[in-house]
Backbone as ProteinMPNN parsed JSONL, in Angstrom:
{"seq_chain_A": "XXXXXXXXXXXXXXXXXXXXXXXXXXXXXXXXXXXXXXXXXXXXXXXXXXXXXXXXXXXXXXXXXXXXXXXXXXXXXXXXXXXXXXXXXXXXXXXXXXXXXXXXXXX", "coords_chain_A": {"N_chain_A": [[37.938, 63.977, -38.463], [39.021, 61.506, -37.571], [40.375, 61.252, -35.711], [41.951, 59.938, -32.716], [40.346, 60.622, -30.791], [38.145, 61.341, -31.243], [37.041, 59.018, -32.398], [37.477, 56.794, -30.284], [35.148, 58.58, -28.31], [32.964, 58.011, -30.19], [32.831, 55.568, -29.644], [32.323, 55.007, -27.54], [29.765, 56.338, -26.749], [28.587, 54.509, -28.701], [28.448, 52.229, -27.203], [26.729, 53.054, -25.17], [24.514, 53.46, -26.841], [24.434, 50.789, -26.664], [24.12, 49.491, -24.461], [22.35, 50.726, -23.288], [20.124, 51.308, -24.224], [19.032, 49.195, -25.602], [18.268, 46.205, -27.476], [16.615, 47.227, -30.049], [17.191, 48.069, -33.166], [16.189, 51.026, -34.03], [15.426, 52.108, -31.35], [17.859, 52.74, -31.026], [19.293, 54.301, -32.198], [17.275, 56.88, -31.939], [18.018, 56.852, -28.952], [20.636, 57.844, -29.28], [20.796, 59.911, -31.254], [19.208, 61.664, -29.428], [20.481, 62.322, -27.494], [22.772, 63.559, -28.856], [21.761, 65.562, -30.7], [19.654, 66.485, -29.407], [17.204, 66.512, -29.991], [13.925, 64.084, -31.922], [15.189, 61.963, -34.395], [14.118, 62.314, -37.668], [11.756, 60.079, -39.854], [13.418, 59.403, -42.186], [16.23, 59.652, -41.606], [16.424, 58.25, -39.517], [15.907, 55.97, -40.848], [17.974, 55.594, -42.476], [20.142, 55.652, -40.989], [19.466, 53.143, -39.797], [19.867, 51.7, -41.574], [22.714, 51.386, -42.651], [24.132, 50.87, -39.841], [23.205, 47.698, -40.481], [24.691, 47.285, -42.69], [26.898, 47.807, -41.917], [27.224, 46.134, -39.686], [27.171, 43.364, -40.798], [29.56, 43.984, -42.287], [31.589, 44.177, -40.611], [30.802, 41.472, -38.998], [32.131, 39.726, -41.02], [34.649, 40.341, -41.435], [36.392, 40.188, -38.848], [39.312, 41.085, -37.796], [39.225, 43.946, -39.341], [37.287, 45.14, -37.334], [38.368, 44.746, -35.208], [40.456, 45.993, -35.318], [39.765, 48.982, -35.143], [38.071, 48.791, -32.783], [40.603, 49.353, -30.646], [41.483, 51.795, -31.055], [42.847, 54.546, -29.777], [43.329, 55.021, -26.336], [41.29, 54.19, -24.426], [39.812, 51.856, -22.577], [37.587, 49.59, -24.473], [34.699, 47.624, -23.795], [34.678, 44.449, -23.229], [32.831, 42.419, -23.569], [30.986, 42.495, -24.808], [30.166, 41.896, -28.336], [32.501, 42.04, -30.385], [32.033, 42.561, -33.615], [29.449, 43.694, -33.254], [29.664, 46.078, -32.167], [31.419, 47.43, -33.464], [30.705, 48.49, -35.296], [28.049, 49.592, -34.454], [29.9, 52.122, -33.562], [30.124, 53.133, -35.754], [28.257, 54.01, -36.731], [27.473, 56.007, -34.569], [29.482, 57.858, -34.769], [28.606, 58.993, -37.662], [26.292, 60.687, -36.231], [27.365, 61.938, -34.295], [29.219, 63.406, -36.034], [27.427, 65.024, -37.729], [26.12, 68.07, -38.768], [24.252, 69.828, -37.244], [25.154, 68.668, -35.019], [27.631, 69.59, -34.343], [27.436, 72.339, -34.659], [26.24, 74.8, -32.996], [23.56, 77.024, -33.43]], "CA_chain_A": [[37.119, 63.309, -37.483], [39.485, 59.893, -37.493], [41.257, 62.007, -34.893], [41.472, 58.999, -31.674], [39.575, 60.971, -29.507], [37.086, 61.417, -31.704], [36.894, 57.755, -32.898], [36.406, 57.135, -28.789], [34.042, 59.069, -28.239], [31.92, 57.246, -31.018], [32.311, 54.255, -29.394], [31.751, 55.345, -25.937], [28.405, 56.965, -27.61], [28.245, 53.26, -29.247], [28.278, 51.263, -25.762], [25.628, 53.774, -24.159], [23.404, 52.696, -27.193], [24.325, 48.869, -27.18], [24.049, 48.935, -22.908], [20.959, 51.92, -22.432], [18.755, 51.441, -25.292], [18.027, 47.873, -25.917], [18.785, 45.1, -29.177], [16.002, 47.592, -31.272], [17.954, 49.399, -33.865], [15.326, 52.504, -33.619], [15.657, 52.821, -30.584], [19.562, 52.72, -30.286], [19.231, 55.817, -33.226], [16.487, 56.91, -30.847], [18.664, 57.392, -28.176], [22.101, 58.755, -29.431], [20.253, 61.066, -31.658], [18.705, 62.397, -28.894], [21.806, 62.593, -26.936], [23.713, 64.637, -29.572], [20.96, 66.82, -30.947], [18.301, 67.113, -28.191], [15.531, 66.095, -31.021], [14.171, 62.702, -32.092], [15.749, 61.602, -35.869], [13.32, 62.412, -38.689], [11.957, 58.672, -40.117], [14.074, 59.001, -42.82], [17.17, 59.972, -40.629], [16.795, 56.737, -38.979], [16.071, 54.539, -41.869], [19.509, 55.379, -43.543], [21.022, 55.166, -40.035], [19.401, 51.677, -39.669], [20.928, 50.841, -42.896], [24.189, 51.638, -42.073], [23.942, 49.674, -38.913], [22.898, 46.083, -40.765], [25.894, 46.681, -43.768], [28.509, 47.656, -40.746], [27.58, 44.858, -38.857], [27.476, 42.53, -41.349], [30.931, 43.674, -42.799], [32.49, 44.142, -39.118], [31.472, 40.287, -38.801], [32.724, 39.338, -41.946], [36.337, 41.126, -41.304], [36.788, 40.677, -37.719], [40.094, 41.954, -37.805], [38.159, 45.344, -39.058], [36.53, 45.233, -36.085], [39.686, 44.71, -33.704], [41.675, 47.497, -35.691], [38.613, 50.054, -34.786], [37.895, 49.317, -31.366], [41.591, 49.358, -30.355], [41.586, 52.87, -31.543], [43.119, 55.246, -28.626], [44.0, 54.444, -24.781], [40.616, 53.797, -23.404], [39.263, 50.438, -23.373], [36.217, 49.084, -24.356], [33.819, 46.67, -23.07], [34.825, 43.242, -24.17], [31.774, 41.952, -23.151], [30.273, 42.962, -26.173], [30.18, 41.572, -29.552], [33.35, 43.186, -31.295], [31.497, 43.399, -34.74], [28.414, 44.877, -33.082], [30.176, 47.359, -30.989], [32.398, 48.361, -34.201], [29.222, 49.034, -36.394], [27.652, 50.876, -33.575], [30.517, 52.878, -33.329], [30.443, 53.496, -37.315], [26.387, 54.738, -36.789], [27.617, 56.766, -33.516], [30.227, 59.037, -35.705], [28.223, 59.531, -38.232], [25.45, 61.279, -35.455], [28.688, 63.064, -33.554], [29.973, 64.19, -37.039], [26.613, 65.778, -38.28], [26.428, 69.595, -38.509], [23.594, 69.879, -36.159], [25.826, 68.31, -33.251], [28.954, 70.027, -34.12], [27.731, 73.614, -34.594], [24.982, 75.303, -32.08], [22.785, 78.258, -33.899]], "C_chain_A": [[37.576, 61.871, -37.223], [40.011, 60.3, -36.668], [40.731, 60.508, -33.233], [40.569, 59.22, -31.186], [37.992, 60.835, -30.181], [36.39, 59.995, -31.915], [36.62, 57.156, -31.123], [35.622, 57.606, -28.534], [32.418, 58.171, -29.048], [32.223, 56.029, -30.499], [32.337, 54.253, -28.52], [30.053, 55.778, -26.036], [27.935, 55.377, -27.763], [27.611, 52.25, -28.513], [27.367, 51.8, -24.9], [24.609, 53.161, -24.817], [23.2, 51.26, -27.035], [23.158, 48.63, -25.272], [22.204, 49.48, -22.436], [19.622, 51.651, -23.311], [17.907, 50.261, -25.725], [18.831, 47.005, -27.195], [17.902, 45.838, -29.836], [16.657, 48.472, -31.5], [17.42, 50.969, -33.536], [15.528, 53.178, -32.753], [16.931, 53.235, -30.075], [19.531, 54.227, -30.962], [18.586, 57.039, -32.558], [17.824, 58.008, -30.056], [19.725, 58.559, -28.335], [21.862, 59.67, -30.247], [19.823, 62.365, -30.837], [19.988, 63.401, -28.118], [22.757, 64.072, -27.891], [22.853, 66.077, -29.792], [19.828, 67.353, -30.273], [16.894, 66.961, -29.197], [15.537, 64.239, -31.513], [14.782, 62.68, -33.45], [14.289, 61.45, -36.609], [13.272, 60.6, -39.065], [13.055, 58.571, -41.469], [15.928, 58.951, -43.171], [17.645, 58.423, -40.139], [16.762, 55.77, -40.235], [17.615, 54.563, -42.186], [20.819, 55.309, -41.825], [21.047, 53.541, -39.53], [20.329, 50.915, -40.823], [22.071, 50.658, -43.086], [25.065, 50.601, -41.023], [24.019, 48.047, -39.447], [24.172, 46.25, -41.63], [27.019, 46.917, -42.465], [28.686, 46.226, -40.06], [27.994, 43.262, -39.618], [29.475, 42.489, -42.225], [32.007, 43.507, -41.001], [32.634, 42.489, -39.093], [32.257, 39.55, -39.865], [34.435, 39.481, -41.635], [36.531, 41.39, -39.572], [37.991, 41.672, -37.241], [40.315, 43.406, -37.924], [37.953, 46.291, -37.684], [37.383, 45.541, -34.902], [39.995, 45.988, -33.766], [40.752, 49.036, -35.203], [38.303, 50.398, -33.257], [39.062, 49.544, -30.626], [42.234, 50.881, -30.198], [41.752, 54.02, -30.284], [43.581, 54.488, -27.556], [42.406, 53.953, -24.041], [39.927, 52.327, -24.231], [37.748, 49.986, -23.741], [35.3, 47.874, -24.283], [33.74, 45.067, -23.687], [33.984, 42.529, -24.054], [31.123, 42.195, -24.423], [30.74, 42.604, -27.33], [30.882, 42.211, -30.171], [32.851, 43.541, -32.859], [30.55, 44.424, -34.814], [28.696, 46.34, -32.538], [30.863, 48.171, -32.435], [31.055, 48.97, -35.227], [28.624, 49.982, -35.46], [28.224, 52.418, -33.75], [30.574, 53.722, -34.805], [29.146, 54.555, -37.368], [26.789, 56.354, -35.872], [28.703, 57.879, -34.591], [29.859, 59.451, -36.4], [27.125, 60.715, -37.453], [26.346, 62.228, -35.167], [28.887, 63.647, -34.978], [28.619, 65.436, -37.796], [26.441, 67.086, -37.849], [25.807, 69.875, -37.252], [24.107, 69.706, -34.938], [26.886, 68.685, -33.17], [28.757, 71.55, -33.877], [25.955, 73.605, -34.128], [24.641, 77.021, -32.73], [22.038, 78.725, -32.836]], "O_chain_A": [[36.787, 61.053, -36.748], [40.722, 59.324, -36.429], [39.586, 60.251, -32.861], [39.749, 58.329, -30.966], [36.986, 60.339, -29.674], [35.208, 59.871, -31.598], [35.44, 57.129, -30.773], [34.781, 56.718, -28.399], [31.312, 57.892, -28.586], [31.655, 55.172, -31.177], [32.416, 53.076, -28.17], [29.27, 55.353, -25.187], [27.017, 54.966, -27.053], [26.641, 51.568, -28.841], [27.105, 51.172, -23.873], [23.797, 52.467, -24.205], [22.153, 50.636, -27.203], [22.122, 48.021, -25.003], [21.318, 48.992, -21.735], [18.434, 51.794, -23.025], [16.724, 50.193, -26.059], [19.918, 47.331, -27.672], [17.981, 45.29, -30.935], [16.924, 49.44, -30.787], [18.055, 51.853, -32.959], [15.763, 54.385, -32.791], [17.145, 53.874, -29.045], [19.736, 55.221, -30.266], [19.182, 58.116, -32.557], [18.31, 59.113, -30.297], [19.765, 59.682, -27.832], [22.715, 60.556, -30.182], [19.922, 63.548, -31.163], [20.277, 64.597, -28.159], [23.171, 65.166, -27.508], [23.071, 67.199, -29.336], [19.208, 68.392, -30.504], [15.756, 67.35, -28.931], [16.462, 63.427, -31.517], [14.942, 63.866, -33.739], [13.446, 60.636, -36.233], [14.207, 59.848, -38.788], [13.494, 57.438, -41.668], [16.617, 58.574, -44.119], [18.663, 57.747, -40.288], [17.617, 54.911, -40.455], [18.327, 53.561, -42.119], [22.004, 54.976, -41.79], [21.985, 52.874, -39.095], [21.12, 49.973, -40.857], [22.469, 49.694, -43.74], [26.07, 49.908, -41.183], [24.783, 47.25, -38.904], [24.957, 45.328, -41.412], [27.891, 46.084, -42.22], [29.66, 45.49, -39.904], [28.752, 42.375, -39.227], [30.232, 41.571, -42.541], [32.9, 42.739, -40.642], [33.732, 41.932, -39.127], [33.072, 38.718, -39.469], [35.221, 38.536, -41.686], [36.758, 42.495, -39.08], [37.849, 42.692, -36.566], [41.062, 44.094, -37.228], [38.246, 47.404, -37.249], [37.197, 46.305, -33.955], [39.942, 46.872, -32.911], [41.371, 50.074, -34.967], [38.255, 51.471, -32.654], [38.707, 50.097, -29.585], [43.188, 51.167, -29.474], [40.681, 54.39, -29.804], [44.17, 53.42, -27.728], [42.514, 53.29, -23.01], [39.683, 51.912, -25.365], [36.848, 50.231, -22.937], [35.55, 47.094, -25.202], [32.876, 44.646, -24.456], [34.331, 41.483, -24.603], [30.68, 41.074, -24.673], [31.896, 42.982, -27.521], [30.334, 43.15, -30.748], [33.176, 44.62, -33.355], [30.439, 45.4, -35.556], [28.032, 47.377, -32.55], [30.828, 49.4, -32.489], [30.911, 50.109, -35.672], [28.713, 51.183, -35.711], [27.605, 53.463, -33.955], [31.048, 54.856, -34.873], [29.118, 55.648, -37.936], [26.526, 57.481, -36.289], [28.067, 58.803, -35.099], [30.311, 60.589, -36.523], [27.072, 61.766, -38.091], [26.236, 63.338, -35.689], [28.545, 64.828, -34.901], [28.943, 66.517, -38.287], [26.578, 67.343, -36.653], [26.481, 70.134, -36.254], [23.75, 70.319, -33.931], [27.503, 68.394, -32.145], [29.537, 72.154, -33.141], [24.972, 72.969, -34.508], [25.36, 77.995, -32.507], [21.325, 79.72, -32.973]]}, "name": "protein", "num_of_chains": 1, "seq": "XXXXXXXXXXXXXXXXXXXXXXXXXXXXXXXXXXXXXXXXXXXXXXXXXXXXXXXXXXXXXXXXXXXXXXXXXXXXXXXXXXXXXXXXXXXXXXXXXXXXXXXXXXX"}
Protein backbone atom coordinates (compact mmCIF):
# COMPACT_ATOMS: atom_id res chain seq x y z
CA UNK A 1 0.00 0.00 0.00
CA UNK A 2 3.31 2.49 -0.32
CA UNK A 3 2.59 1.75 -3.97
CA UNK A 4 2.57 5.90 -5.46
CA UNK A 5 -0.74 5.65 -6.53
CA UNK A 6 -1.87 4.56 -3.57
CA UNK A 7 0.10 7.07 -1.40
CA UNK A 8 -1.90 9.77 -3.89
CA UNK A 9 -4.82 8.81 -3.48
CA UNK A 10 -4.42 9.27 0.41
CA UNK A 11 -3.58 12.56 -0.04
CA UNK A 12 -6.07 13.50 -2.56
CA UNK A 13 -8.60 11.82 0.16
CA UNK A 14 -6.39 14.13 2.64
CA UNK A 15 -7.10 17.60 0.74
CA UNK A 16 -10.98 16.73 0.36
CA UNK A 17 -10.86 16.45 4.27
CA UNK A 18 -8.51 19.53 4.94
CA UNK A 19 -10.71 21.71 1.98
CA UNK A 20 -14.61 19.93 2.54
CA UNK A 21 -14.81 19.24 6.11
CA UNK A 22 -13.57 22.04 8.16
CA UNK A 23 -10.29 22.59 10.96
CA UNK A 24 -12.57 19.87 13.37
CA UNK A 25 -10.63 16.70 13.48
CA UNK A 26 -14.12 14.64 13.89
CA UNK A 27 -15.39 15.87 11.38
CA UNK A 28 -12.44 15.47 8.83
CA UNK A 29 -12.68 11.41 10.17
CA UNK A 30 -16.37 12.15 9.75
CA UNK A 31 -16.11 12.75 6.33
CA UNK A 32 -13.44 10.40 4.72
CA UNK A 33 -14.85 7.61 6.71
CA UNK A 34 -17.89 8.16 5.21
CA UNK A 35 -16.46 8.49 1.84
CA UNK A 36 -14.64 5.11 1.94
CA UNK A 37 -17.08 3.01 3.90
CA UNK A 38 -20.54 4.60 3.41
CA UNK A 39 -20.97 4.46 7.48
CA UNK A 40 -20.08 7.00 10.18
CA UNK A 41 -16.65 5.74 12.33
CA UNK A 42 -17.60 4.01 15.58
CA UNK A 43 -16.40 6.66 18.66
CA UNK A 44 -13.66 4.65 19.23
CA UNK A 45 -12.67 4.45 15.45
CA UNK A 46 -12.33 8.09 15.53
CA UNK A 47 -10.63 8.58 18.78
CA UNK A 48 -7.54 6.46 17.64
CA UNK A 49 -7.88 8.18 14.24
CA UNK A 50 -7.82 11.58 16.09
CA UNK A 51 -4.79 10.39 17.78
CA UNK A 52 -2.97 9.60 14.95
CA UNK A 53 -3.77 12.92 13.44
CA UNK A 54 -2.20 15.17 16.58
CA UNK A 55 1.26 12.64 16.75
CA UNK A 56 1.49 12.94 12.65
CA UNK A 57 1.10 16.42 12.75
CA UNK A 58 3.16 17.13 15.38
CA UNK A 59 6.02 14.86 13.97
CA UNK A 60 5.35 16.09 10.20
CA UNK A 61 6.06 19.67 11.83
CA UNK A 62 8.88 18.66 13.67
CA UNK A 63 10.64 16.89 10.43
CA UNK A 64 9.54 19.03 7.70
CA UNK A 65 11.61 17.37 5.35
CA UNK A 66 9.22 14.19 6.33
CA UNK A 67 6.64 16.06 5.19
CA UNK A 68 8.23 17.21 1.72
CA UNK A 69 9.49 13.52 1.06
CA UNK A 70 5.60 12.32 1.43
CA UNK A 71 3.79 14.81 -0.39
CA UNK A 72 6.19 14.69 -3.37
CA UNK A 73 5.22 11.12 -3.64
CA UNK A 74 4.06 10.36 -7.46
CA UNK A 75 3.33 12.86 -10.53
CA UNK A 76 0.34 14.66 -9.27
CA UNK A 77 0.71 17.73 -7.39
CA UNK A 78 -0.63 18.86 -4.39
CA UNK A 79 -2.06 21.95 -3.09
CA UNK A 80 0.70 24.11 -1.79
CA UNK A 81 -1.59 26.22 -0.27
CA UNK A 82 -1.81 24.07 2.51
CA UNK A 83 0.26 23.53 5.48
CA UNK A 84 2.84 20.76 4.30
CA UNK A 85 2.88 19.12 7.86
CA UNK A 86 -0.91 19.22 8.04
CA UNK A 87 -1.56 17.91 4.65
CA UNK A 88 1.22 15.06 5.31
CA UNK A 89 -0.54 13.89 8.61
CA UNK A 90 -3.84 14.03 6.92
CA UNK A 91 -2.58 12.00 4.36
CA UNK A 92 -1.08 9.45 7.10
CA UNK A 93 -5.01 9.33 8.77
CA UNK A 94 -6.42 9.09 4.99
CA UNK A 95 -4.35 5.64 4.27
CA UNK A 96 -4.97 4.25 7.16
CA UNK A 97 -9.15 4.65 6.25
CA UNK A 98 -8.26 3.59 2.33
CA UNK A 99 -6.15 0.65 3.72
CA UNK A 100 -8.87 -0.78 6.14
CA UNK A 101 -10.55 -4.09 5.19
CA UNK A 102 -13.95 -2.67 5.10
CA UNK A 103 -12.88 -0.22 2.15
CA UNK A 104 -10.78 -2.62 0.33
CA UNK A 105 -13.05 -5.69 0.25
CA UNK A 106 -17.06 -5.38 -0.46
CA UNK A 107 -19.20 -8.45 1.24
Amino acid sequence: MNDPTYVESARALAQRMIGEAGRDPAARINFAFRLATARRPKAKERQVLRDLAERETAEYRRNPEAASNLLHVGESRFDARLDPGELAAWTTVASVILNLDETITKQ
